[in-house]
C-alpha positions in Angstrom: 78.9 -80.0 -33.0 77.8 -77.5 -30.9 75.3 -74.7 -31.6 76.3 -71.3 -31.6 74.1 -69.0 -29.8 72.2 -66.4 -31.1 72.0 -62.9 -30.0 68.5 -62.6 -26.8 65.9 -60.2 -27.1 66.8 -57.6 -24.2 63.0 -57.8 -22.5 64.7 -55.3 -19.9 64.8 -52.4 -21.9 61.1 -53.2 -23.9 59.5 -53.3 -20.4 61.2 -49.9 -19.7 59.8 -48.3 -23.3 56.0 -49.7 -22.0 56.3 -48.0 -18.7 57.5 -44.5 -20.2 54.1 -44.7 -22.7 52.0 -45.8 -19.9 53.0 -42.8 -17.7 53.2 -40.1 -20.6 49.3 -41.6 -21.6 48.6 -41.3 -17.8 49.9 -37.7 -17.4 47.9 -36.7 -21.0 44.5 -37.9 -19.0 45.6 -35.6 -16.0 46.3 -32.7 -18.2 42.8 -32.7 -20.4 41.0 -33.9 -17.1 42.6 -31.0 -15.0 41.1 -27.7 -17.1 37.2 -29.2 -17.0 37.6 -29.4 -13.3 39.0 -25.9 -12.7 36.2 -24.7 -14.9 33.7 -26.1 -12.9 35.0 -24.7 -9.8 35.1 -21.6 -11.4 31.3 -21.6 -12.4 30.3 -22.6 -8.6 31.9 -20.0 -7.2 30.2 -17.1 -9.7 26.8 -18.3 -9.9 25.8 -15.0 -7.9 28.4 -12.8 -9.9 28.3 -9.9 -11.0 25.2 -8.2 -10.0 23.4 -5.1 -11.6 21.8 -2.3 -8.7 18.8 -3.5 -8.1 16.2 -0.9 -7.3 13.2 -1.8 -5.8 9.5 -0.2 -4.9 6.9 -0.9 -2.6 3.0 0.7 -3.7 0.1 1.0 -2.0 -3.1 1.8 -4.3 -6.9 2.2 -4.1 -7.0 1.9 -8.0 -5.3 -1.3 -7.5 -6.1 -2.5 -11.2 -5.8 0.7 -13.0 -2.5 1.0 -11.3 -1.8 -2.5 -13.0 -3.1 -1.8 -16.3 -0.4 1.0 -16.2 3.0 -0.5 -15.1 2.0 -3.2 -17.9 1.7 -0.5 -20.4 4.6 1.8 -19.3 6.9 -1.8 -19.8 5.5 -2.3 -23.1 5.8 1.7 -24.5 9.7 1.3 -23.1 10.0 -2.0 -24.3 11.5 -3.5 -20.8 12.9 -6.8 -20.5 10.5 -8.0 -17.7 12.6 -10.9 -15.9 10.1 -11.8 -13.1 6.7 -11.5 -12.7 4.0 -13.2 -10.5 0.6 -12.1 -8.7 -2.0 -12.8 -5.9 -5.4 -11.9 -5.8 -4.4 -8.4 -4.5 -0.9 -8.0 -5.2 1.3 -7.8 -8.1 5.4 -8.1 -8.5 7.2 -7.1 -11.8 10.9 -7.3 -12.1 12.7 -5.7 -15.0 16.3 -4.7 -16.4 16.8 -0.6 -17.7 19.3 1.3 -18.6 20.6 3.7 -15.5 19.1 7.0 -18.2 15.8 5.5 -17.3 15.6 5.6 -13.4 14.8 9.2 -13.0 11.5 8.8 -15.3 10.4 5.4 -13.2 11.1 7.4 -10.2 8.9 9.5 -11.4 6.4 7.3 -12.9 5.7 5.2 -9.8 4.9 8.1 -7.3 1.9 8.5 -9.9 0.7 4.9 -9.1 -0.2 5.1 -5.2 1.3 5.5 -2.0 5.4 4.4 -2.6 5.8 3.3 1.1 9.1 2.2 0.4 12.5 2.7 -1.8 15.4 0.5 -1.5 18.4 0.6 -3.5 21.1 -1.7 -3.7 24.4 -0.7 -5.4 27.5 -2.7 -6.7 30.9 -1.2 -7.7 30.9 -3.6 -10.8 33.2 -1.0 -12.5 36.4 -1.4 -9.9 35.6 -5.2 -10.7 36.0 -4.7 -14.0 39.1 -2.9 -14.3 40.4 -5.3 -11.4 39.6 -8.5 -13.7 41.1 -6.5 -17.1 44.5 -6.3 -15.4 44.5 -10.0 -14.5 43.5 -11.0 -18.3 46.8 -8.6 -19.1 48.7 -10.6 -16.5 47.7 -13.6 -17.7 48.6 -13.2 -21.3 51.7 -11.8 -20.7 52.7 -14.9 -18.9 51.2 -17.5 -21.4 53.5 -16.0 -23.9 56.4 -16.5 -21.9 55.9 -19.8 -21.7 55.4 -20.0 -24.9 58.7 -19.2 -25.5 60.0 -21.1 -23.0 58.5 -24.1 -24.8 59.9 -23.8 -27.8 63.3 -23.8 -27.0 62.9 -27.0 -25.2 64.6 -30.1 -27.8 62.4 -33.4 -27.1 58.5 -33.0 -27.2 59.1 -36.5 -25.0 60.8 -34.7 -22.5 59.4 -34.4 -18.9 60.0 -30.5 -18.8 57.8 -30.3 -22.5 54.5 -31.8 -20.6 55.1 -29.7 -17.5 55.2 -26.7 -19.9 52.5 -27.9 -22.3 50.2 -28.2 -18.9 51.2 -24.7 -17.8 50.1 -23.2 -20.4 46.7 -25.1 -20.3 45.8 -24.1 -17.1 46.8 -20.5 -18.1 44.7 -20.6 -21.1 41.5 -21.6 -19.0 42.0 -18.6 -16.6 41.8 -16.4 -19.7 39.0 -17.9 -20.6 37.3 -17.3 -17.2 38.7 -13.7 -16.8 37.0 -12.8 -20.5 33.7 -14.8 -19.4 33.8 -13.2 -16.0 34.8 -9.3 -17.8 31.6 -9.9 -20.2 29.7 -10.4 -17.5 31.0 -7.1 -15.7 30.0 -5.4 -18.9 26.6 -6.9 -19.6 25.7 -5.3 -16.2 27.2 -2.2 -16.7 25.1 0.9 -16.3 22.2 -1.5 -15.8 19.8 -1.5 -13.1 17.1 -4.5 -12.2 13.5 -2.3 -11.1 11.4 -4.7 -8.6 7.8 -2.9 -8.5 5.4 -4.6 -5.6 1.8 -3.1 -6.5 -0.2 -4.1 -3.8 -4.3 -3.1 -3.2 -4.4 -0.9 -0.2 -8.1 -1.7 0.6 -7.2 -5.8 0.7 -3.2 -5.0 2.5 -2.7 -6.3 6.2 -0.3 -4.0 6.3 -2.3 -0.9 6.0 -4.0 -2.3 9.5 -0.5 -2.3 11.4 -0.7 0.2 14.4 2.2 1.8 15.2 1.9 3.1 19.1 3.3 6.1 19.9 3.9 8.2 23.6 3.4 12.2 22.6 1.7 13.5 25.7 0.9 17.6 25.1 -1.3 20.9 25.6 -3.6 22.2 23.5 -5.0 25.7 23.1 -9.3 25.5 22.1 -11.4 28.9 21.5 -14.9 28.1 21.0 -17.6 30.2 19.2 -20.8 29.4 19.8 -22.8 30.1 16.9 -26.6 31.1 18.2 -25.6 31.8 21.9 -28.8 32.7 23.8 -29.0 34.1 27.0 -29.7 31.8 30.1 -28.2 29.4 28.1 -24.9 30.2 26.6 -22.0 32.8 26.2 -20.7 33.9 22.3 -17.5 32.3 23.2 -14.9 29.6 25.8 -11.6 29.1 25.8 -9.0 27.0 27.6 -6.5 24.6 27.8 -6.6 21.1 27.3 -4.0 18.4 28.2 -3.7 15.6 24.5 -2.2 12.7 24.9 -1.4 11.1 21.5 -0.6 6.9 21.6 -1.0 6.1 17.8 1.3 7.2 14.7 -1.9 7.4 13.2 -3.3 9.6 14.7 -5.5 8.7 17.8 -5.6 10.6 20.9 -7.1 11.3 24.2 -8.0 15.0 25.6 -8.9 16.4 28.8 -10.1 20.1 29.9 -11.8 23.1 31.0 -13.5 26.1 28.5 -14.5 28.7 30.5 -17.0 32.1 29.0 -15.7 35.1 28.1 -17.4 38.3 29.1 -19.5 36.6 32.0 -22.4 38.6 32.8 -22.8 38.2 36.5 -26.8 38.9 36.3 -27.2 35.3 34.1 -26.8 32.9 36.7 -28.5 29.9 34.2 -26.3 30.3 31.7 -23.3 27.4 30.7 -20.1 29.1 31.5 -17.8 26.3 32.7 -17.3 23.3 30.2 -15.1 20.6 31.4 -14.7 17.7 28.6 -13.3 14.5 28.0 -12.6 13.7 24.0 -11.4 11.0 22.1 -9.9 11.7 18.9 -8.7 10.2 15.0 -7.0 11.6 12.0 -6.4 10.3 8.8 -4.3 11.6 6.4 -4.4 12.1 2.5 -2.9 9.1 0.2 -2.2 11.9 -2.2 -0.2 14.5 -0.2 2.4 12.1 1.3 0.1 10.0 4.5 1.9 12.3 7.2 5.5 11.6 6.4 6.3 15.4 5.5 7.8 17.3 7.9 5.7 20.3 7.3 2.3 20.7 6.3 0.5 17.6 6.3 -3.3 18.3 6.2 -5.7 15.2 7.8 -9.3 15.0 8.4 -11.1 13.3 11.9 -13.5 13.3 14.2 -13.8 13.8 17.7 -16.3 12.6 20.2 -16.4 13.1 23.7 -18.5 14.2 26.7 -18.6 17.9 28.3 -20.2 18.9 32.3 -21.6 22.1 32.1 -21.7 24.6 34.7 -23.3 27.5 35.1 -24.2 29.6 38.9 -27.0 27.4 39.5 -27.0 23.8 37.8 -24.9 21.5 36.4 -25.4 19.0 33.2 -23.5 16.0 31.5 -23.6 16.3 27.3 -22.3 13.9 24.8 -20.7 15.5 21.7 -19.3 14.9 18.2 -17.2 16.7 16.2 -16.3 16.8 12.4 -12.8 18.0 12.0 -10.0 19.0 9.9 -6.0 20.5 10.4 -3.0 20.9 9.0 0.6 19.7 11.0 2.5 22.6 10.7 5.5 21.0 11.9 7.0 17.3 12.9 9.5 15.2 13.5 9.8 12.0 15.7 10.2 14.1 18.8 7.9 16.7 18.3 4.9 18.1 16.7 3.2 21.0 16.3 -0.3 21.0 14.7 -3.4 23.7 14.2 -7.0 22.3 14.1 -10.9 23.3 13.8 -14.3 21.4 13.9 -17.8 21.9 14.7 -19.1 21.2 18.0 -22.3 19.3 18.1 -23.6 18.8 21.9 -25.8 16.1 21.5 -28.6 17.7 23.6 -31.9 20.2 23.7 -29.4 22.8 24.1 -27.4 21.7 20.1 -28.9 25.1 18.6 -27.9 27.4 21.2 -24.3 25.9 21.8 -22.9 24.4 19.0 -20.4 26.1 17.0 -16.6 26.4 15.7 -13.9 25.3 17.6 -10.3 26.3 16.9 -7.4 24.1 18.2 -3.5 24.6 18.9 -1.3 21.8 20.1 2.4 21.1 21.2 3.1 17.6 22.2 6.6 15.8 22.4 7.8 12.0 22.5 8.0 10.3 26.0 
């Protein structure tokens, strides 16, 4: 009797089933995998994005601390966010966020701390960004919603076409994400500016030693009055010309030249009535009326020290001087300058009383 045979398990088609889970389990790691990655590339490549105008100040200040005590207490009154802030034994840095409104005021408020030898301003059109990224988000939805409709009139959630869809509209959904992360960003920084103050102590700065060398070669105009002039031994009043030759910004110069007597009397052969001198020069200029960087009337003290030959018919003598002096730059630029002086001229000599006396400068000199 032979055995019928029964009907065999078709282990073709079961294999088949396991491969089509496998690779629909496969392609659901790919999809939740593929987002996480996109949004990290995202973040790396915005770290430094977007960025408010940053507007930053450099002071110089002989009240160092008061100056200090006062930026603290203008950020507290305001109630700034302050975002950095470090110091050194003779400098200080404060970094803070304000609203646009507020930068005339600090403008204002930091020309009263010192001398502001720099102002820097960095600027970012954040607001084309911003309308550039709101058009992509409008983009972006648009298309998500078409293929949101294109999904649904698919048949089989098993299908191939389903997954490639499903995925699409992942990926879409994580650039909306970044485009609304990346617009709130754009408007956290809107009308915003970051203020950098540097307060530095101008006694203690190395940069308050930096020489800055200069070729201005020039003529200058001198009257002198001599204020006790005696007879045998000086004239009322010289004048002349001397040839100034200015090498620092700062101002230091060199001068060389001749005064000569008015109203010689030719019967006083003793008296002085040539002067030919040799004069080193300095000026400083005020840290409260802008160090020299106006264009018109910057006011400086100095000094000037130097050493005259006097002639007169008979005799001749050598005379060290020094001078206290004071002027106003009625006009510069970096090509030219034109400046007004006075001093007092103290001979260093027996003959101080009856020679000493005002003297009134002029000078034109021009870049080399």
């Amino acid at each position: 009797m032979s055995k019928i045979p029964g009907k065999r398990k078709n282990t073709f088609t079961g294999n088949q089933n396991d491969m089509k889970k496998l690779f629909l389990f496969a392609l659901l790691l790919i999809v939740v995998a593929s987002p996480a990655q996109k949004y990290n590339a995202y973040d790396e490549g915005t770290k430094d994005f977007p960025s408010a105008n940053v507007l930053k100040y450099t002071i110089y200040s002989v009240e160092y601390k008061v100056g200090k005590t006062r930026i603290e207490e203008y950020i507290r009154i305001k109630g700034f966010t302050v975002i950095n802030q470090h110091e050194t034994k003779d400098s200080h840095h404060y970094e803070f966020s304000v609203q646009d409104k507020e930068v005339a005021a600090i403008d204002s408020f930091c020309a009263t701390l010192g001398y502001v030898s720099s102002k820097n301003l960095n600027s970012y059109n954040n607001q084309a960004k911003l309308a550039e990224t709101q058009l992509e988000l409008e983009r972006l939805e648009i298309k998500k919603a078409e293929y949101e409709k294109m999904l649904v009139k698919i048949d089989s959630v098993k299908s191939e076409r389903y997954y490639q869809h499903w995925e699409k509209i992942r990926d879409i959904e994580m650039e909306i994400y970044n485009a609304k992360k990346k617009i709130g960003k754009l408007e956290s920084v809107k009308n915003m500016y970051t203020v950098s103050i540097d307060m530095n102590d101008e006694q203690s700065s190395p940069t308050n030693s930096k020489v800055n060398f200069v070729h201005m070669p020039g003529a200058e105009y001198v009257y002198l009055f001599t204020e006790n002039p005696k007879q045998g031994i000086s004239y009322a009043s010289y004048q002349g010309v001397y040839l100034k030759y200015l090498f620092t910004k700062g101002k230091s110069y060199f001068s060389l030249g001749a005064l000569k007597a008015n109203g010689k009397v030719s019967t006083d052969s003793t008296a002085y009535d040539e002067l030919f001198t040799f004069t080193f020069g300095q000026d400083w200029y005020s840290r409260h009326l802008g160090r020299g960087n106006n264009k018109f009337m910057n006011l400086y003290i100095g000094y000037q020290a130097g050493y005259s030959i006097a002639y007169s018919d008979e005799a001749s003598k050598g005379i060290f001087y020094a001078s206290p002096s004071t002027g106003i730059e009625l006009f510069k630029n970096k090509y030219f300058l034109f400046d007004t002086n006075v001093n007092y001229y103290l001979p260093i000599s027996s003959e101080n009383r009856n020679m000493r006396g005002w003297r009134v400068g002029t000078s034109l000199n021009f870049s080399f």
